[in-house]
C-alpha positions as a printed Julia matrix, in Angstrom:
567×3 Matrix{Float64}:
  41.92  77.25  100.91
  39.52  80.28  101.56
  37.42  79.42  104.94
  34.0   79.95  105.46
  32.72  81.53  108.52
  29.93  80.36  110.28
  28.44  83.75  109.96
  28.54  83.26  106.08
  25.69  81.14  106.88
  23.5   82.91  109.61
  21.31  84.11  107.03
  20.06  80.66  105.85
  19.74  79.34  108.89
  16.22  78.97  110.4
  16.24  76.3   113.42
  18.6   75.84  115.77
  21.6   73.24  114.57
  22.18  70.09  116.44
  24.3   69.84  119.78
  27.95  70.48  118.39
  29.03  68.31  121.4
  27.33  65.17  119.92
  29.28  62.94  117.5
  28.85  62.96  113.79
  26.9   59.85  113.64
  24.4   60.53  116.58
  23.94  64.42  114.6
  23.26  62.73  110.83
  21.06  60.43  112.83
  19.35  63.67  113.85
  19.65  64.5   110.11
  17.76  61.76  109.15
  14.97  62.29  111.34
  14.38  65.9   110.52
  14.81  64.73  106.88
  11.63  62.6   106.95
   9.68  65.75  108.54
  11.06  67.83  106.04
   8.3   68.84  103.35
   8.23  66.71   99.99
   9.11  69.75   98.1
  12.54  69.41   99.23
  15.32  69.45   96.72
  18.16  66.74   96.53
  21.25  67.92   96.12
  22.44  65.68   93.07
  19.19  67.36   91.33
  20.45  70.48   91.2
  24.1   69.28   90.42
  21.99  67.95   86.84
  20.84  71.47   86.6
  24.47  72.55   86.37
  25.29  70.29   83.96
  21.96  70.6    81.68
  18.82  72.4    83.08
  16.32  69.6    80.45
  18.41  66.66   82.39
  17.35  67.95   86.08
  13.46  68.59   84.4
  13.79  64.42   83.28
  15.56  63.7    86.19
  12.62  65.4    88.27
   9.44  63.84   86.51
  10.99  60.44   87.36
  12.73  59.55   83.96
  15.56  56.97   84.74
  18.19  55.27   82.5
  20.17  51.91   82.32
  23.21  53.19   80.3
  27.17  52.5    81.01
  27.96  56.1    82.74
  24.91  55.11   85.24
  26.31  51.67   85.9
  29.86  53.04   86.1
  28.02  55.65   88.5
  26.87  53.12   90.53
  29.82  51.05   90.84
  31.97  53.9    91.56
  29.64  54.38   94.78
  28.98  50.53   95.85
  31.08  51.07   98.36
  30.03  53.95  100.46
  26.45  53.12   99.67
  26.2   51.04  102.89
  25.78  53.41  106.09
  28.92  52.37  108.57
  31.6   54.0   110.32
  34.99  52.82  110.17
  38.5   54.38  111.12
  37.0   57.51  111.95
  35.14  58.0   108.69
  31.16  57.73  108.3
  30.05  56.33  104.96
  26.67  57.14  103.16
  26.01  60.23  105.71
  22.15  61.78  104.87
  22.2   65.58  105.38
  19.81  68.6   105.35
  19.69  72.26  104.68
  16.39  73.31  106.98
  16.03  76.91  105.46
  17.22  75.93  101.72
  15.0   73.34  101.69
  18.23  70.54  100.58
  18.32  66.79  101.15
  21.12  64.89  100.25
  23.89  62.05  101.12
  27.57  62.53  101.54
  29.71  59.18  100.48
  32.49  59.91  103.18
  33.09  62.2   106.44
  36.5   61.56  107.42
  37.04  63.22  111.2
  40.22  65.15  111.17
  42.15  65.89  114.81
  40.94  69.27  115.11
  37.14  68.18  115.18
  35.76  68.9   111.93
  35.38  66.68  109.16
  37.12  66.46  105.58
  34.32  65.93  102.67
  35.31  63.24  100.18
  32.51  62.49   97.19
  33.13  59.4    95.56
  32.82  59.63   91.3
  33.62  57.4    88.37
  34.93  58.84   85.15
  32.91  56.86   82.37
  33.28  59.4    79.59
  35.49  62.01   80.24
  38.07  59.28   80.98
  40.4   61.77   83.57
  40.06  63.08   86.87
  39.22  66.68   86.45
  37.18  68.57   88.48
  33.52  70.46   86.5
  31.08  73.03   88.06
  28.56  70.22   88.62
  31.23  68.38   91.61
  32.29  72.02   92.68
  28.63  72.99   93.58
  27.82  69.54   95.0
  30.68  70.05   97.5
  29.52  73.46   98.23
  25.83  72.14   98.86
  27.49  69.79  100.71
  29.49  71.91  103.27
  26.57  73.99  103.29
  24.2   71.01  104.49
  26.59  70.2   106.96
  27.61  73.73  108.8
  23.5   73.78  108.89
  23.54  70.63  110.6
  26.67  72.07  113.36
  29.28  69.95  111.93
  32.46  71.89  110.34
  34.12  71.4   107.3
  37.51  71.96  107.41
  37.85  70.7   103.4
  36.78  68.38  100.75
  37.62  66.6    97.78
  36.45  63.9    94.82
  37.82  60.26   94.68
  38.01  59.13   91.19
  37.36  55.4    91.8
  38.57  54.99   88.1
  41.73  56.4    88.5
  42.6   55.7    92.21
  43.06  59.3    92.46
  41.92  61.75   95.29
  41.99  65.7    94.26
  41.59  68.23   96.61
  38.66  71.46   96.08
  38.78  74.6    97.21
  36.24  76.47   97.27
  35.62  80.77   97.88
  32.37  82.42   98.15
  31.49  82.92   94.68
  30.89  78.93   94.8
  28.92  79.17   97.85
  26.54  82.18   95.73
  26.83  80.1    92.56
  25.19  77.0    94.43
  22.79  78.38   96.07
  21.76  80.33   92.72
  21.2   76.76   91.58
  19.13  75.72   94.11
  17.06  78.43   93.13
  17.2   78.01   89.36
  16.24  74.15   89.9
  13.36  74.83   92.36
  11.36  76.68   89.34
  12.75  74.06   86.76
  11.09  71.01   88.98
   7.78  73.37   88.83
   7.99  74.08   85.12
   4.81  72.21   83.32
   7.27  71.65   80.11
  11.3   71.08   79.83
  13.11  73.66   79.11
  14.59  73.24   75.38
  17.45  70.47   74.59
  21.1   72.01   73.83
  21.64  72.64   70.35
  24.68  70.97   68.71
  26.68  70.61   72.6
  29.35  68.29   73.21
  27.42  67.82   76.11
  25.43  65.52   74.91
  27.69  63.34   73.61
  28.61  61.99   76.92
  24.52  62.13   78.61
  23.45  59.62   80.22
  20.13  60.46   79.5
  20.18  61.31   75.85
  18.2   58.15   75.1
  14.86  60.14   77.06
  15.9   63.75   75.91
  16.14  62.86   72.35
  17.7   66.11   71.81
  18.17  65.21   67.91
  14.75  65.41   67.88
  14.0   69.35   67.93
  14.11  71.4    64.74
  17.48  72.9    64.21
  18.41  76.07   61.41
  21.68  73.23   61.34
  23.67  71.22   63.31
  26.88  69.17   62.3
  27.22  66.98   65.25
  24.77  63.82   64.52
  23.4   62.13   67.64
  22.47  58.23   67.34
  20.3   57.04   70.24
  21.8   53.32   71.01
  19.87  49.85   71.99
  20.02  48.65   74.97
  22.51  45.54   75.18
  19.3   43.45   76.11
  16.38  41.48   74.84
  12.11  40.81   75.02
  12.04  37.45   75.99
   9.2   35.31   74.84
   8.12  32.12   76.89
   5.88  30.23   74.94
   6.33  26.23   76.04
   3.08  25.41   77.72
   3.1   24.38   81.24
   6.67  25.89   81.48
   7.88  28.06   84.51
  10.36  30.2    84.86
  12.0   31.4    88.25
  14.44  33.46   89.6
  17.88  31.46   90.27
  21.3   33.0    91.44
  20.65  36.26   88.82
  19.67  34.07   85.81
  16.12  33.24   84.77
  15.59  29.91   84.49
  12.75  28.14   82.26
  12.07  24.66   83.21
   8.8   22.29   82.17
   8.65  18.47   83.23
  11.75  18.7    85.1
  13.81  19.67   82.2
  15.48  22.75   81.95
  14.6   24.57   78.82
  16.64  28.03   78.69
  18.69  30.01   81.23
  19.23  33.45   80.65
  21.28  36.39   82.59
  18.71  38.88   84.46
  20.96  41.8    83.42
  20.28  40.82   79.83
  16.65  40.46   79.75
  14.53  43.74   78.42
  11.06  42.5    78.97
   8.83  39.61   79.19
   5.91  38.34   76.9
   4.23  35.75   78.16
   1.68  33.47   76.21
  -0.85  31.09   77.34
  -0.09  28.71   80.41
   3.12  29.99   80.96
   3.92  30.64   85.3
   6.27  33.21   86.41
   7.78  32.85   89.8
   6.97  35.35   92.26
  10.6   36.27   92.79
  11.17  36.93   89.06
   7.9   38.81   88.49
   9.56  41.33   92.01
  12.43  41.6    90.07
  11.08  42.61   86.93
   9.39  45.56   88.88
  12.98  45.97   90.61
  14.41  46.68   87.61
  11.35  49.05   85.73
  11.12  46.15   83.57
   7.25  45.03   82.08
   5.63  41.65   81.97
   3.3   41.57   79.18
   0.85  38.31   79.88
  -1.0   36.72   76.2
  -3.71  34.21   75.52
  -1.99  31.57   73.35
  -3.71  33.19   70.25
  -1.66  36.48   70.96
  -4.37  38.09   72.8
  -2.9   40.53   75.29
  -4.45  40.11   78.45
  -2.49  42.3    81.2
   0.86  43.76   81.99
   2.91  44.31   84.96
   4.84  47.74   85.6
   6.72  49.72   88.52
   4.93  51.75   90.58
   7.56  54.32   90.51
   7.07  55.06   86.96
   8.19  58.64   85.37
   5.9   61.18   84.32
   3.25  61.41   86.54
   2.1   64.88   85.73
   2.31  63.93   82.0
   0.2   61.2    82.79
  -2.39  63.04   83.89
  -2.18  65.79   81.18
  -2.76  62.16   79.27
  -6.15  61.58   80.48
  -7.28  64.83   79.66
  -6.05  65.23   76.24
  -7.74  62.43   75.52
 -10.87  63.13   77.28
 -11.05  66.26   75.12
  -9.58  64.57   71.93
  -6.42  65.53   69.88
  -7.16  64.98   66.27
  -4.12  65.9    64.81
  -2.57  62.68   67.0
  -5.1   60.79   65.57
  -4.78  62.04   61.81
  -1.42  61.11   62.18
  -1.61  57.42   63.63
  -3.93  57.07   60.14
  -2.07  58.56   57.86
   1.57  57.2    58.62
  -0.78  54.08   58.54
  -2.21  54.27   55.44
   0.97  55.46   53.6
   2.74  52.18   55.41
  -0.14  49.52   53.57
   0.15  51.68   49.94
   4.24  51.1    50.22
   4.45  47.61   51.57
   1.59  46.72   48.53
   3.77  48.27   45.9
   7.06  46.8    46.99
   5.23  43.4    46.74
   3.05  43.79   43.55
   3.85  46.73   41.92
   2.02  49.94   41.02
  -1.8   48.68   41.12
  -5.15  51.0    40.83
  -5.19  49.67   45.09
  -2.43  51.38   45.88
  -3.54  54.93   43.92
  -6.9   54.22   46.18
  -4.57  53.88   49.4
  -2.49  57.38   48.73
  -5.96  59.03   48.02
  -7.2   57.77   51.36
  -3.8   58.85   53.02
  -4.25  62.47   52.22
  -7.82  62.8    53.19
  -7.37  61.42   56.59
  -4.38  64.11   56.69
  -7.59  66.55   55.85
 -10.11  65.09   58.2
 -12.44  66.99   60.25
 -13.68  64.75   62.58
 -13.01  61.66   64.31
 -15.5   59.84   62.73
 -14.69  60.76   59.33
 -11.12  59.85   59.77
 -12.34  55.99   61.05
 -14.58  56.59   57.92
 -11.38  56.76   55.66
  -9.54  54.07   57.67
 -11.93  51.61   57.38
 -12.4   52.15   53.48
  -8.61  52.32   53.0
  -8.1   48.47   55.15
 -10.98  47.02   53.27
  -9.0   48.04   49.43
  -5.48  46.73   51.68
  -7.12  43.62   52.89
  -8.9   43.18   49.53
  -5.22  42.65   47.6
  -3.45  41.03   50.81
  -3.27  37.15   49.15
  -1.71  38.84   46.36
   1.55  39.62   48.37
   2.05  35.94   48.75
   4.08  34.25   46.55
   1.71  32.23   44.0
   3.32  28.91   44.95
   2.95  29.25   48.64
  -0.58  31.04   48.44
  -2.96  27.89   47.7
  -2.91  27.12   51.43
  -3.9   30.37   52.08
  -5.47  31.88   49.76
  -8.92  29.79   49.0
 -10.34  30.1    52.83
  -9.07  34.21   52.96
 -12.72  36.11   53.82
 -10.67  39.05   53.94
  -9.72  40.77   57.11
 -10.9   39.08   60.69
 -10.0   39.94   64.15
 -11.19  38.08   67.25
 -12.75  34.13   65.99
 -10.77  34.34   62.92
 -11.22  30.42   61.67
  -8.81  31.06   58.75
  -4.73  30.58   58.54
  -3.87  33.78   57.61
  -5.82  35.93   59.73
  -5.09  33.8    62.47
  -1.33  34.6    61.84
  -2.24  38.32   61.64
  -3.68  37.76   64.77
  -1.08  36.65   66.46
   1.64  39.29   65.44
  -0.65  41.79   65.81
  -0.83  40.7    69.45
   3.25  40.72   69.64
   3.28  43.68   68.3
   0.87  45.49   70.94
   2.97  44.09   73.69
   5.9   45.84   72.46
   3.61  49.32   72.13
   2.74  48.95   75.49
   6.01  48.48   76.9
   7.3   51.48   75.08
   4.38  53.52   76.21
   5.3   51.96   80.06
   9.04  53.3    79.37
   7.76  56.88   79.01
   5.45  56.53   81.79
   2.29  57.18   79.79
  -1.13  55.24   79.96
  -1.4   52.5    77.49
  -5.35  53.05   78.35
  -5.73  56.31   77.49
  -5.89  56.9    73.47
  -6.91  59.41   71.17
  -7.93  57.52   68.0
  -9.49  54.55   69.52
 -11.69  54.42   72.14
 -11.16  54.28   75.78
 -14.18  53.07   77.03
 -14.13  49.74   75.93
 -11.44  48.74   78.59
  -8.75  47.96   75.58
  -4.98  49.37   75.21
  -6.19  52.55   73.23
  -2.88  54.23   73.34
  -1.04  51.3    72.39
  -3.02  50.83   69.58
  -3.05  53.9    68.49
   0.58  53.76   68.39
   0.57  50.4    66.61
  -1.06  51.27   63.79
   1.73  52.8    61.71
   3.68  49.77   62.43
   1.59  47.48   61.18
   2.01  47.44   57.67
   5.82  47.57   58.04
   6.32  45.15   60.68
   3.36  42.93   61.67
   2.44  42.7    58.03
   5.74  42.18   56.81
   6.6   39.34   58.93
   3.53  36.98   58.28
   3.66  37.88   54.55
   7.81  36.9    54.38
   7.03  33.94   56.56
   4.65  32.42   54.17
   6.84  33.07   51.48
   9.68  31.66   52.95
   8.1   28.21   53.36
   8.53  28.46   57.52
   4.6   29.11   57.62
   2.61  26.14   56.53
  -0.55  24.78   56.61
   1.22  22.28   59.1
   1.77  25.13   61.41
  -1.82  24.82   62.33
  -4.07  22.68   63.78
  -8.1   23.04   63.32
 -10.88  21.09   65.22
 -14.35  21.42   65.02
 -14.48  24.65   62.59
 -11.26  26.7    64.66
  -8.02  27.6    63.63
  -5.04  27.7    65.98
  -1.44  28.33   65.36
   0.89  25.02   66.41
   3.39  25.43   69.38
   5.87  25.19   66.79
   4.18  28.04   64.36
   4.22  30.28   67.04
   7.74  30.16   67.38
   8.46  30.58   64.29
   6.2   33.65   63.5
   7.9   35.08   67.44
  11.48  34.11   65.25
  10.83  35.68   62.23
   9.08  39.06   64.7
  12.26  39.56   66.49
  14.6   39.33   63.26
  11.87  42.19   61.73
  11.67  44.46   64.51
  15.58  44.29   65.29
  16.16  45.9    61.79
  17.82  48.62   61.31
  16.21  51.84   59.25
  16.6   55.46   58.84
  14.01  57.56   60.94
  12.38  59.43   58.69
  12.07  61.67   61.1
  14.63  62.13   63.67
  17.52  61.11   60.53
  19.13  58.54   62.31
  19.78  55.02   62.17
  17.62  53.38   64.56
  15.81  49.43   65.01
  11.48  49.19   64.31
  11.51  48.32   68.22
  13.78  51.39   69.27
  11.4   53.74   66.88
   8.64  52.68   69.07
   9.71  54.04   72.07
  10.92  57.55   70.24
   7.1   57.7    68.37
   5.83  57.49   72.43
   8.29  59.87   73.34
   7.33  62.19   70.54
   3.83  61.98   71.63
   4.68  62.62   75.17
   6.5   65.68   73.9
   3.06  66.76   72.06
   1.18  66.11   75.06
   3.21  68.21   77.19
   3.16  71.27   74.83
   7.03  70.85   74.11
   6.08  69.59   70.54
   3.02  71.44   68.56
   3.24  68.61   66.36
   3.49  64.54   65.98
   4.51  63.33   62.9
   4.13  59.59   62.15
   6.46  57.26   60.43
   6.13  56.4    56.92
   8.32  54.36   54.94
   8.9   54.79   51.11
């Protein structure tokens, strides 16, 4: 093992180290102190082990983007147990650490006091992917950072090593003085990353992303490529938007499961770890236990009127993308047109398909494509509402005739043609409600990229509404929202039963809205193409990568969005 000298680090040192004579624990508690003085611009050391491993991950990693995927849970496992601060046979678990002069925070899973007085490093790591115990550049300049923190701090490191909790398996490192240059290179290198306004660029056809945790936010597939051979497929999470519609129900927190109960009767149970997000509709209580959790676990709570109305949503506080957000706000202060040219067009395409899958080639759907590629021309704001509102009115005009003609008499006779808010008819009142699902689901994808659901660029923020999110709805509507009433109908599971009407209103039955919630989930969990991005992804996943891709265009990493269209 080649030894580093203490003089090796005289010229990073700035303040004087702490009292060599005190023990380990009494100089990390030091540590920790001086950590909480130390200036928020500090650096932690598994930051800059990302930059090692992909300069766009650190960037992510930095704005505050964060992951639920196997190699993080494997990550955490592998650490669970030197998370918890304790000393025990002569070795100090979950150890915080500084580097005054390099500006470094960071934690060290075990010091294990040898007899001669220094301490043996030993960094604690799971081996999810690469599925053996072999040591990369990322662990190497961790453990330098490491030693480095710690000879800052007065205690020496006599040597260190990585535990592969997977394999039972401890491997010695040694490390010379081109590591100790190499890391502190990095330091530098991720310093001016973190204060890049953009990412840098996503690999190009690297195994290395194959085996990324965070592929799922870098969307590397995403940038244009001459060619690349290696296809990457962005997966689901193994969860699900859970939908509590029983009025008068409540559902709590109990022993990890959420529990839905009404009367005394237990309803539904369902595993926290499997739950994606909540929609709630009507009077439907949450426990306060289970709404903390939710914001534990980055997950949103999306509260409804009974009609589908969204009325508010819960979120973390410690949501990604802060500096994005605010480049948000003024994008859409000054306006983005070719955003909202976009949103209309993908739109418009979306009503002229869905109406020519369902009644053929009509003189409607020539009128739609016509309207499609003037909003791609518009000029103005204005003109492009001017050409959305003529194309919906020729859509809305022909939407009875995508029923099937023995299920459309209930339907059909009281249609005034499209209604929002007070609809008094069936089928708006259906629209009205998936429309409502369906803008729950924006917003939570919008959340997930920490974005603004309030801030839009095609409709208006001023009017207090979820402009972003329905911005971004409005090229799903057609193939989603649309889609799901018009099957439902046609399939007989919509009725006229599946309303009730008093005194000139329309509302959907307890039992209607389950079904149309049914018959949502089944839609947006299909798979499709991305037209796009060219792979195979679910309508609920392509939500989240159409926010992403605006995000991108927001922070100048994109010059262009491009909306989704089906054919």
């Amino acid at each position: 093992m080649t030894m580093l000298h203490n003089a090796s680090f005289s010229r990073v040192r700035s303040k004087p180290s702490a009292p060599e004579n005190l023990p380990i624990s009494s100089r990390a508690e030091s540590a920790g102190a001086d950590m909480q003085s130390q200036d928020a611009s500090s650096l932690p050391i598994s930051l800059v082990a990302h930059t090692v491993f992909c300069p766009r991950r650190a960037w992510l990693e930095a704005a505050g983007e964060k992951t639920d995927t196997d190699q993080v849970s494997a990550g955490v496992l592998a650490h669970h147990r030197v998370d918890v601060r304790e000393e025990r046979n002569r070795g100090h678990r979950a150890v915080d650490i500084y580097h005054s002069s390099l500006g470094l925070t960071g934690r060290c899973d075990l010091l294990s006091e040898q007899p001669d007085g220094t301490v043996k490093i030993i960094e604690y790591k799971a081996t999810p992917v690469r599925r053996r115990p072999s040591i990369t550049e990322a662990m190497r300049v961790q453990l330098a950072l490491q030693r480095m923190c710690l000879e800052d701090m007065g205690i020496h490191v006599s040597e260190q090593a990585v535990h592969f909790v997977s394999h039972h398996t401890t491997v010695p490192v040694s490390l010379t003085e081109e590591d100790f240059e190499a890391a502190t290179r990095y330091v530098h290198e991720t310093r001016q990353i973190c204060e890049a306004p953009t990412a840098p660029e996503p690999l190009e056809d690297d195994p290395r992303c194959t085996r990324c945790s965070h592929i799922d936010v870098c969307l590397p597939g995403e940038a244009p490529r001459a060619h690349v051979i290696r296809r990457i497929t962005v997966s689901d999470p193994d969860s699900q938007v859970v939908h509590l519609v029983t009025q008068g129900s409540r559902a709590a927190l109990s022993k990890g499961r959420m529990v839905v109960r009404s009367g005394g009767e237990e309803l539904a149970t369902l595993p926290v770890e499997r739950i994606q997000g909540l929609v709630v509709y009507g009077n439907v209580d949450l426990s306060s236990a289970l709404i903390r959790e939710m914001c534990w676990r980055d997950l949103t709570i999306v509260w409804c009127s009974g009609t589908g109305r969204v009325w508010g949503w819960s979120r973390s506080a410690h949501s990604s993308n802060g500096l994005q957000r605010v480049r948000q706000h003024e994008a859409s202060a000054q306006g983005r047109l070719g955003l909202a040219r976009e949103f209309v067009a993908a739109k418009i395409a979306n009503q002229a398909t869905l109406l020519r899958r369902s009644i053929g080639p009509t003189d409607a759907v020539k009128l739609l494509r016509a309207s499609q590629r003037a909003a791609e021309k518009a000029q103005t704001i204005d003109q492009l509402r001017g050409i959305e509102g003529n194309a919906a009115a020729v859509y809305f005009s022909m939407f009875p005739a995508m029923l099937s003609p023995e299920k459309r008499a209930d339907f059909e006779a009281r249609w005034p043609g499209r209604s929002g808010r007070g609809a008094t008819d069936p089928l708006n009142v259906a629209l009205n409600f998936v429309y409502g699902i369906l803008t729950a689901e924006a917003i939570r994808a919008i959340a997930a990229c920490g974005l603004d659901p309030h801030a839009g660029f095609l409709h208006s923020s001023s009017r207090n509404k979820p402009a972003l999110a329905l911005d971004l709805m409005e090229e799903f509507r057609a193939p989603v929202a649309d889609s799901v009433v018009i099957r439902a109908v046609n399939n007989g599971e919509l009725t006229a039963a599946s309303f009730s009407e008093a005194l000139g209103s329309c509302r959907l039955t307890e039992k209607g809205r389950k079904k149309l919630i049914a018959g949502f989930e089944q839609r947006i969990q299909t798979q499709f193409r991305h037209p796009v991005v060219k792979y195979t992804t679910t309508w609920r996943r392509a939500l989240e990568i159409q926010a992403r891709m605006i995000l991108k265009y927001i922070d100048g990493s994109q010059n262009r969005y491009v909306g989704i269209t089906t054919r």
